[in-house]
Structures are given as structure tokens and as C-alpha cells.
DOKOL-35157 format. One record per residue (C-alpha): x, y, z. Coordinates in pm, whole numbers, plus 50000, padded with zeros to 5 digits. Example, Ala and Ser with C-alpha at 12.3 -4.5 7.8 and 13.67 -1.06 7.14 Angstrom:
BEGIN
512304955050780513674989450714
//
This chain:
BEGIN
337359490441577334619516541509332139515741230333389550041144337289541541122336159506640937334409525840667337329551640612339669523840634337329505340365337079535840129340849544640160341599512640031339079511339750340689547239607343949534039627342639500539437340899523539172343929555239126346589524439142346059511938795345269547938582348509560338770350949529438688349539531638302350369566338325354009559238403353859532738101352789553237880355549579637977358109549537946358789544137571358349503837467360569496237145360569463536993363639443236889363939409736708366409386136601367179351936582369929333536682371299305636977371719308837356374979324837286373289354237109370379353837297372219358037610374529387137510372199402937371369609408337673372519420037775373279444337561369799454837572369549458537933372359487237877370799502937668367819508237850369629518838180371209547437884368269558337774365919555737947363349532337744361849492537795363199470637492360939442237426362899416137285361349387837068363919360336975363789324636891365889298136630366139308536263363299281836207359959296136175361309333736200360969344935857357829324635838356759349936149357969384236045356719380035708353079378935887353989410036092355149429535743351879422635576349789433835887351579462035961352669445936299356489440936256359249448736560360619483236563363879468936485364449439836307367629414936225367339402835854369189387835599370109406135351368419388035063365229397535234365439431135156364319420534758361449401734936359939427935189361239460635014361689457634651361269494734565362859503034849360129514735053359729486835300361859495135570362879530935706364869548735505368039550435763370019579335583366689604935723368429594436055372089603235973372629620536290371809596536522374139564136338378049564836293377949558035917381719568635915382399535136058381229515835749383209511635445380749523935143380729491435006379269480135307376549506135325376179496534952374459462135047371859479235238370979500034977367599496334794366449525234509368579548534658367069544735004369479528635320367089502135446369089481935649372829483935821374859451635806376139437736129379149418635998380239404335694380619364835585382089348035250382739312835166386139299235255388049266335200388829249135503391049218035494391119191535812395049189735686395879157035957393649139335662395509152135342398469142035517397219106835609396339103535269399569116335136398039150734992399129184335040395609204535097393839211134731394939244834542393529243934233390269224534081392399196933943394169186834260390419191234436389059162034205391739141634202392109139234615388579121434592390189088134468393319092634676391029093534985388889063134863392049041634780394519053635072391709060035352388629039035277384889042035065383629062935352386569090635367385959119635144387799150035102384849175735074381769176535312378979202235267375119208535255373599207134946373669243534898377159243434971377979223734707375619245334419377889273934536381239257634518379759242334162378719279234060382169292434144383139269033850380539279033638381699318633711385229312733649384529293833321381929313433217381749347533368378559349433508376679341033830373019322533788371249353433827372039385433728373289414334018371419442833801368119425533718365589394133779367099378733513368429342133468371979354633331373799317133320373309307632937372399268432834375749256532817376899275033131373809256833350374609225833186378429227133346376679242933690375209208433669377989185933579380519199933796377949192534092377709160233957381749155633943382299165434303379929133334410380619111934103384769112334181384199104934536385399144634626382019158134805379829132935065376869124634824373159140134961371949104035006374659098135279373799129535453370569120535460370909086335583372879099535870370589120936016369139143535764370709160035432371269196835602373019181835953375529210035992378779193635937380439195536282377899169636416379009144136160381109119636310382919107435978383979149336042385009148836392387669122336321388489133936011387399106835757385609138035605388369162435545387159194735422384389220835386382979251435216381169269635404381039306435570383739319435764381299328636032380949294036125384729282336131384359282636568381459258936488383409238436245386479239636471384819231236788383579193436770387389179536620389449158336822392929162036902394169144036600393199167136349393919205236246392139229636102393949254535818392269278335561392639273335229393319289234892390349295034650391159269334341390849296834027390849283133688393679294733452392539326633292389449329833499386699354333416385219357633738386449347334089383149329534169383749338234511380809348734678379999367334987377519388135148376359406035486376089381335778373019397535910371399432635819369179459736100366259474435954364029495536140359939493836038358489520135806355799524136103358339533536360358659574736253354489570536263354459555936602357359583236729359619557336779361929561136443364699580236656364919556836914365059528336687367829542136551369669548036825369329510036950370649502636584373089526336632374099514036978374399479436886376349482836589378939510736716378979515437099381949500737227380519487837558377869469437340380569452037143382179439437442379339427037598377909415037205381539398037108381729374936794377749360636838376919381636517380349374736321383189397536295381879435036333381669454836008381359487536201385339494736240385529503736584384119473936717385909447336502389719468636584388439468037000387959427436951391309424836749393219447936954391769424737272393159391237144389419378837069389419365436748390779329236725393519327936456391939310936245388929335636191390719363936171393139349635891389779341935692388769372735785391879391535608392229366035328388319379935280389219417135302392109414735083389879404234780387599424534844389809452634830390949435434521387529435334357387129403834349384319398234589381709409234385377749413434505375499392834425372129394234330369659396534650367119378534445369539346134405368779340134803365249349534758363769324334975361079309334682363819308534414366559292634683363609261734717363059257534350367009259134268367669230534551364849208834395366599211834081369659199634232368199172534461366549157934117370049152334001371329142334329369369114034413369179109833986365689114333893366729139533595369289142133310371859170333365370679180333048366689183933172367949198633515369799225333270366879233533085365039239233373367779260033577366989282433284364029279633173361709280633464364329301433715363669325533440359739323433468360139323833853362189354833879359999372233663357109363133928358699377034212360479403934091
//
């Protein structure tokens, strides 16, 4: 080869090395990069690259997902809020819209985007949740209550019909002992599940939730935090709820309840829990025992139906993204994953039960929603309907007041305290606390 053709060779080669690069950052830059996080298991994270990947054939646009387990994620995206570095979209809870956007100013306000999201196919209630100081921060994705489900193979070895009311709940805890054996309990739950089930008490008794829904405000009086505490105490005391310490000797106090043995063959006979997770719960029980939903136990003359239910999981979009000129495609993506009907196909049940009406009729109309889930799903709806699913305070999951109220209870759980001390200070200091973070 000639000098001549080796140097033109050389130098055509050294242009392309040197226009190469500017020209494929060019094309980046003309290819729009929005960011999407959430949380969740394979399931989820699988359907949802899906879902994504449809989205950007659509429009056009790179999605840069970021997911990963629940642990560590808020942890993570509260960094990225106080930087100024969070995801374009973002799956929340809902609680954390009192934490991250307490005057509403947060998140995006979604209603400046009205033309690019379906709100017609959310009941106002619904957009209600995501409502902050008159501003729509966040859509939810589906909605989840606690429900009463009953292993009823176990009531009927022990000679029970499945609890009703309170008193037949507290007196199947010495039936089970007697008939079934020390380690068969009617009730299993986290601790939290059990404050909530105790608090439905407390609401029904005394009309009021721990905190106030209007304000950062302790509204439970003395007496009423005293009986928070005693029921609690009651459900482990008569044998009717697995005590902490036996959760925790068996492989940590907040093991979700379908890896508990004693629940897969039914020495542990019940649970109340969200009726998101009733797959979950479902999934891990042999062939002995059956699943059924169960009524809410109501006191007689009730003030409140203690029930208690909130949005699954919330989409906010960042109050950078209408800086960075990404605000409209944001909200399409939200848009897309919360209405599109190809998207709800390909995203199924990995969120819950769609709230967005289109998608949760195309998944009912196909045949795929298990029984089971769908009758907690209407026995949900119809009290809603009913008002008697009433919203509760945000600031009541508020991550720094959910640690201090299960201290409280893990004092009288493993008893370190007097109910009448872990009273005083459900009051006393949840009052001091909610005036810090309010």
C-alpha cells in the first residue's frame, strides 16, 4: 500500500473517530430520557419493563427505570427530594405525600396537566387522596383496605363457625387452645396489624381514630388510648392473636404471614391484613385448608366503623420535571400506565386492583381476578359507597410517627410498660411528635 493511500486511510479513520461521538450525543440529546421509579418484586419488575418498553416504542422517548425492594427506597428518594435529584416519575405511598409535600408544593401539581390524564376514570374520592392544599400531587394506582380472612378448615376443626362479631373473636382463642393445642391460634398478624385491628375497637367504642384526618393532632382522648392498649393486650392475653415474642422467635416479628408454617397448615387460622395481599396469603396453604373473607366484627351501636383503608400506591411526577421540559411527558407515562388498556394487560394485578375504571372492568370482564379478591374487592366498594370507609390521616403513616407508635406497642408486648404508662405516652408524646413534623 502507498504512503499516500495509508495516510488518507489513517486520517479518514481519525474523522470518523472524532465526528462519531459529537454526532451520537447529538441523537441523545434529540431522544428525550425520563426517569421512572418504583419498588416492588420480580413480578412487578418484570411487567413493568414491559410496560415501559411500550411506551417508548409509542412515543418515541428512553425510560430509565430505577427499581429495587421496598427496603431502602424511601431511605433513597428522600435523598433525591432534598437534592433536587428525584425520578421524573415516582411510585409513593400515599402517606408520603404529608412527608415530602406538606403544603402541597412538593410534587407537580397534576390538574396543570388535565389534558394529557383521563381523570374521568377516577371516582372523586379517589382523586381526593391525592389531593394536597388544593393541588393534585399524586394519582393512586389501586386501592387496598383491611379485610378479615378466616382459614375456615380450622374453625371447623375446632368446632367454630368463622368470628362475626368481637365477642365470638375473643372467645375462639380458648376454643383453639383447648380443642387444637397451645400453639394454634385463631388470629396471626404483624405487629402493626394488630394496632389497627385494636384501633378499629378503639373507633367503634369511641369514635375517633389516633390521629386526627383534619389536623396533626393526637385526637384519641386518655381513656380511649388506654382501651387502644388493652384491647391489644386482650387479643394476645386470651390466646386470639400469635404474641410478638413468637413471631420473633420464629424468624423475626414482621415475617409476612404466609411463610409461617403454624399458617400453612392451619394451626394459625386467620389474618388482618390488606386485601392486596390475599394471592400472597392464599398461595403457600396446603390442600387441607380454605380460604373465605370475613365480616368486619362492629360493636353494637358503633360510632365509627374503624375500618381503614387507603391508596395501594400513589404516581407523582417531580416539581423539576415542567423545568427540565419533561412535565408533559411525565404525564403521559402516568397517564399511560394508569389508563391505557394495553398497559393494563401487560401490568395485570402486580399493583392491586386498578382504581382507574377501565382497567379494573378489562381485568374483570377477562376472568383475572381470583374470586376471592374480587369479593374483598366489592365487600370494600360497597362500604365505601356506604361511607363507611373513611380517610385517614396521612400523618398516622408518617414514617417517624409509625416507629414511635410501634415502640409504644412493643413496650407492652414484650411487657416492659403498664398499659396505663403506654397510654400516657400514646398521648402525650404522639402529641409532641406530630407537632414536630407537621
Amino acid at each position: 500500500m502507498s504512503a499516500r493511500r495509508r495516510y488518507l486511510l489513517g486520517a479518514a479513520a481519525l474523522g470518523a473517530a472524532s465526528v462519531a461521538p459529537s454526532l451520537l450525543l447529538r441523537a441523545e440529546e434529540r431522544e428525550p430520557v425520563l426517569r421512572f421509579a418504583w419498588w416492588g418484586g420480580a413480578g412487578r419488575h418484570e411487567a413493568t419493563l414491559k410496560a415501559l418498553a411500550l411506551f417508548e416504542r409509542r412515543h418515541g422517548v428512553r425510560v430509565k427505570a430505577e427499581y429495587m425492594g421496598f427496603n431502602g427506597y424511601l431511605e433513597r428518594l428522600t435523598t433525591q427530594i432534598a437534592g433536587g435529584s428525584e425520578p421524573d416519575v415516582m411510585q409513593i405511598n400515599w402517606a408520603w405525600t404529608a412527608m415530602f409535600s406538606k403544603r402541597g408544593n412538593g410534587f407537580a401539581d397534576l390538574r396543570r396537566f388535565a389534558g394529557l390524564l383521563d381523570l374521568s376514570q377516577f371516582e372523586a374520592e379517589d382523586l381526593a387522596y391525592g389531593d394536597v392544599a388544593g393541588k393534585l400531587n399524586a394519582l393512586p394506582v389501586s386501592f387496598s383496605a383491611r379485610v378479615m380472612l378466616w382459614n375456615q378448615s380450622a374453625f371447623e376443626r375446632a368446632g367454630l363457625a368463622v368470628p362475626r362479631t368481637w365477642d365470638e373473636l375473643f372467645a375462639s382463642g380458648a376454643v383453639f387452645r383447648r380443642v387444637l393445642g397451645e400453639n394454634a391460634y385463631p388470629l396471626d398478624g404483624e405487629l402493626y396489624d394488630m394496632m389497627l385491628l385494636a384501633q378499629a375497637w378503639v373507633q367503634q367504642r369511641h369514635g375517633t381514630p389516633y390521629v386526627d384526618p383534619t389536623q396533626p393532632r393526637v385526637a384519641m382522648s386518655p381513656a380511649a388510648a388506654l382501651d387502644w392498649v388493652r384491647i391489644y393486650r386482650r387479643l394476645v392475653d386470651e390466646h386470639v392473636a400469635t404474641p410478638l415474642p413468637l413471631r420473633a422467635s420464629l424468624g423475626g416479628a414482621e415475617k409476612p404471614t404466609e411463610q409461617q408454617p403454624d399458617w400453612v397448615v392451619g394451626r394459625w387460622a386467620g389474618n388482618y391484613t390488606w386485601d392486596s395481599v390475599i394471592g400472597l396469603r392464599s398461595s403457600t396453604l396446603d390442600k387441607q385448608q380454605r380460604l373465605v373473607l370475613g365480616d368486619f366484627p362492629t360493636l353494637p351501636g358503633a360510632l365509627d366503623s374503624g375500618m381503614f383503608g387507603r391508596p395501594t400506591v400513589m404516581y407523582a411526577v417531580s416539581r423539576h420535571a415542567e423545568k427540565n421540559g419533561r412535565a408533559e411527558i411525565a404525564a403521559r407515562l402516568v397517564n399511560f400506565l394508569l389508563t391505557d388498556p394495553e398497559a393494563a394487560a401487560l401490568l395485570g394485578r402486580t399493583r392491586g386492583l386498578p382504581s382507574a375504571r377501565g382497567p379494573f372492568e378489562q381485568l374483570r370482564d377477562q376472568q383475572r381476578v381470583p374470586p376471592l379478591e374480587l369479593a374483598a374487592h366489592d365487600q370494600i366498594q360497597a362500604q365505601r359507597v356506604a361511607g363507611r370507609l373513611k380517610r385517614p390521616a396521612p400523618m398516622f403513616e408518617h414514617a417517624r410517627l409509625h416507629k414511635f407508635m410501634r415502640e409504644v406497642f412493643e413496650t407492652v408486648a414484650y411487657r416492659k410498660t403498664s398499659d396505663e404508662d403506654a397510654a400516657r405516652r400514646l398521648v402525650t408524646e404522639g402529641q409532641a411528635l406530630l407537632q414536630r413534623i407537621k
